[in-house]
C-alpha positions as CSV (number, residue, x, y, z in Angstrom):
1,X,8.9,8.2,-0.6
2,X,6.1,10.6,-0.3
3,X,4.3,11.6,2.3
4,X,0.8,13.5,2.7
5,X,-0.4,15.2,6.1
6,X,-3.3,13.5,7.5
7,X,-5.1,17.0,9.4
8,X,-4.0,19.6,6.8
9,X,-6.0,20.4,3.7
10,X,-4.7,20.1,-0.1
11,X,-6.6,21.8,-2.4
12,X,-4.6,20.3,-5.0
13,X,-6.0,17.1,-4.4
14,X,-9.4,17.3,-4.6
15,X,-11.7,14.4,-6.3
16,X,-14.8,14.8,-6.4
17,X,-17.6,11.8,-6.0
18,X,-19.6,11.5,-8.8
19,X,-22.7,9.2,-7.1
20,X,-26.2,11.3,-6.3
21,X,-25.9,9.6,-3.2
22,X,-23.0,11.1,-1.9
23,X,-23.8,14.5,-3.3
24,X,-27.1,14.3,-1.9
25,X,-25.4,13.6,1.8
26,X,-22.9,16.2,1.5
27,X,-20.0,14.0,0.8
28,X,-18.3,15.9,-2.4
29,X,-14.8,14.9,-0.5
30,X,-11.3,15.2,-1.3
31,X,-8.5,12.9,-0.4
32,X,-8.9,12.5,3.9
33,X,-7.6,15.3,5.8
34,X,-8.0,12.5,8.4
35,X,-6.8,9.4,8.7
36,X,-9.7,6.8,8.7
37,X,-9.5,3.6,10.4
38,X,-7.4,0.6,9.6
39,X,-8.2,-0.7,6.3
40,X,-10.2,2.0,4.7
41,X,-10.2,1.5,0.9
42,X,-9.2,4.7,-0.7
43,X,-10.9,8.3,0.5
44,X,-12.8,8.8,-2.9
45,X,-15.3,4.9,-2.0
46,X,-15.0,5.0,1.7
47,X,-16.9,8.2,1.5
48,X,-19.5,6.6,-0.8
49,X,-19.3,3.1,0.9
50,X,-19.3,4.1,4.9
51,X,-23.0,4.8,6.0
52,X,-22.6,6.2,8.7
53,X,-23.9,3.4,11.4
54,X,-20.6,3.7,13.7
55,X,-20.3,-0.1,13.7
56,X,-16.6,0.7,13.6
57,X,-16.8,3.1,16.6
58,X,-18.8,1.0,18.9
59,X,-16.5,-1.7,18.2
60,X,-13.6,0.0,18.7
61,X,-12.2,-1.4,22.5
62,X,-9.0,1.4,21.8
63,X,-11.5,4.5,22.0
64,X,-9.5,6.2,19.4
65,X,-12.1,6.1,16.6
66,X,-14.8,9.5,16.7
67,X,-16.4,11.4,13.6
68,X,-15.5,13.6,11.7
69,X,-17.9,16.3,10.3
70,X,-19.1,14.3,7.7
71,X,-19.9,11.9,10.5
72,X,-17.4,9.5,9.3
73,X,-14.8,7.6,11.3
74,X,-11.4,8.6,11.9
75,X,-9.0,8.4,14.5
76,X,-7.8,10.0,16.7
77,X,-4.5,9.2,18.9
78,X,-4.8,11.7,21.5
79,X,-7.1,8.6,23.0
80,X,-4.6,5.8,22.9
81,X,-2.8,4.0,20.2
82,X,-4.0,1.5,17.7
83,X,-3.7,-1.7,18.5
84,X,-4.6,-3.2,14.5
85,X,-7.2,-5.8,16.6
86,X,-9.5,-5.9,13.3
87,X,-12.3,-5.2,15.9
88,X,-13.6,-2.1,13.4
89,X,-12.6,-4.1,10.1
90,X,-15.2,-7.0,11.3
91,X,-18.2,-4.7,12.7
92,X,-18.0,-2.8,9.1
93,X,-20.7,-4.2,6.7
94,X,-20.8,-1.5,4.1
95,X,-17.0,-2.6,2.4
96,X,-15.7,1.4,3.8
97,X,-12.9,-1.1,5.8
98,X,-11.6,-4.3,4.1
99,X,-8.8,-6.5,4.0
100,X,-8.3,-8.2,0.8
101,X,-5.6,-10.2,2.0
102,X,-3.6,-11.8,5.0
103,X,-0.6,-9.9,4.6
104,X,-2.5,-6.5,3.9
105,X,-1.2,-3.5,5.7
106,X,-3.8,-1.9,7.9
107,X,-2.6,1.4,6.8
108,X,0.2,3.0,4.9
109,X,0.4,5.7,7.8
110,X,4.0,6.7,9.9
111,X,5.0,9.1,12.5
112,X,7.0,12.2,11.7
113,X,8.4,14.7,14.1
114,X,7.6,18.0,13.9
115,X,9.2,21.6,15.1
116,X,7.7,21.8,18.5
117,X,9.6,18.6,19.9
118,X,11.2,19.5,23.1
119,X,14.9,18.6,21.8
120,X,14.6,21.7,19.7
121,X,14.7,23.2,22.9
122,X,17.4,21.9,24.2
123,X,15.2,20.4,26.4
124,X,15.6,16.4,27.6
125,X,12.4,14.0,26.6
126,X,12.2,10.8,25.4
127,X,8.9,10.1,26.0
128,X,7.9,9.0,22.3
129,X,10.9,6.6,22.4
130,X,10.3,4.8,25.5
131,X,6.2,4.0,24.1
132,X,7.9,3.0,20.8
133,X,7.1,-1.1,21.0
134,X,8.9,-1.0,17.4
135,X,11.7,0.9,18.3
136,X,10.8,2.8,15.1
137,X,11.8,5.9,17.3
138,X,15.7,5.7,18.7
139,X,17.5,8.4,19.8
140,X,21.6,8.5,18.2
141,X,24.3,8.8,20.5
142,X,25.7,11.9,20.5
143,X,28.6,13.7,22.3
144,X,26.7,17.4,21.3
145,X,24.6,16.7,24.1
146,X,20.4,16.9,23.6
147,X,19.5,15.1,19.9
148,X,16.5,14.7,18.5
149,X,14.4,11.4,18.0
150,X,14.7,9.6,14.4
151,X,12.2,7.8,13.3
152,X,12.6,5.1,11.2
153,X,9.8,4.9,9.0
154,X,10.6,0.9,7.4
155,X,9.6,0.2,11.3
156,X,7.1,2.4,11.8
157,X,3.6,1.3,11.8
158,X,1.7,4.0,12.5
159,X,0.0,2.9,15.7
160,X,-0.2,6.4,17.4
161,X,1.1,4.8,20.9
162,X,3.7,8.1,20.7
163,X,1.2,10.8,19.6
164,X,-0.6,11.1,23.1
165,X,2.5,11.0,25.4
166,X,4.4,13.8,23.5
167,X,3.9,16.9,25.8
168,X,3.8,19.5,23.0
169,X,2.2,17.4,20.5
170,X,5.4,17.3,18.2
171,X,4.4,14.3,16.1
172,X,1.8,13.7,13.6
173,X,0.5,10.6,11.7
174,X,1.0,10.9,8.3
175,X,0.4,8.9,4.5
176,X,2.3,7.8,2.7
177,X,2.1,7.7,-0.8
């Protein structure tokens, strides 16, 4: 499985929009550095398709959607987690967010841990295990003492409900491909 960061930039993956509207509106975008609310269809036409109205925003009861500086939604879990309520999906006229199907996936989007979790430390927190409604973060048993959390990304649905608990921000929401 492969994963890309959703906040880093890869200048390897650039695409370029090829409509005059979008280049006229400054939206010559790559694949998001963000990741865009539930059911965006793929970076290259949400850029074209979003306009812009923050529908998805207003509608939004978690508080975890803002703008980027395209003035596009995104989200951002340092607000809350994402409760997949469809309240963004059904305020969206443009298309930018649509669910082709019952069984569609809000996102392909999963937690990873990073370097600055406090278990590297040696330092007791399970924080973004205890939020974990999924239990797609467990913590193995281990006579060595402090471990670190595993997350198991077949149960992880990207909600964010551990991104905004973690005190040293040690987990990111990332794509996967």
């Amino acid at each position: 499985m492969s994963l890309s960061l959703c906040g880093t930039t890869n200048k390897n993956m650039t695409a370029f929009s090829a409509s005059k509207r979008a280049l006229f509106r400054g939206r010559i975008a790559r694949n998001s550095d963000y990741l865009r609310p539930p059911w965006a269809i793929d970076e290259y036409h949400f850029v074209d398709s979003c306009q812009d109205c923050t529908a998805c925003l207003k509608a939004c009861t978690e508080n975890i959607i803002q703008l980027d500086s395209r003035q596009q939604p995104i989200i951002n879990f340092q607000q809350g987690e994402c409760t997949f309520c469809g309240d963004c999906l059904s305020a969206c006229e443009t298309g930018a967010l649509l669910k082709t199907s019952e069984s569609q996936q809000p996102w392909t989007a999963t937690v990873v841990l990073g370097p600055d979790c406090l278990s590297e430390q040696k330092t007791l927190c399970r924080s973004c295990g205890e939020v974990c409604e999924h239990r797609a973060i467990h913590f193995p048993l281990s006579v060595q003492g402090i471990v670190s959390p595993e997350i198991n990304t077949e149960k992880c649905n990207g909600c964010g409900a551990c991104i905004a608990i973690c005190p040293t921000q040690a987990l990111n929401v990332y794509y996967q491909n």
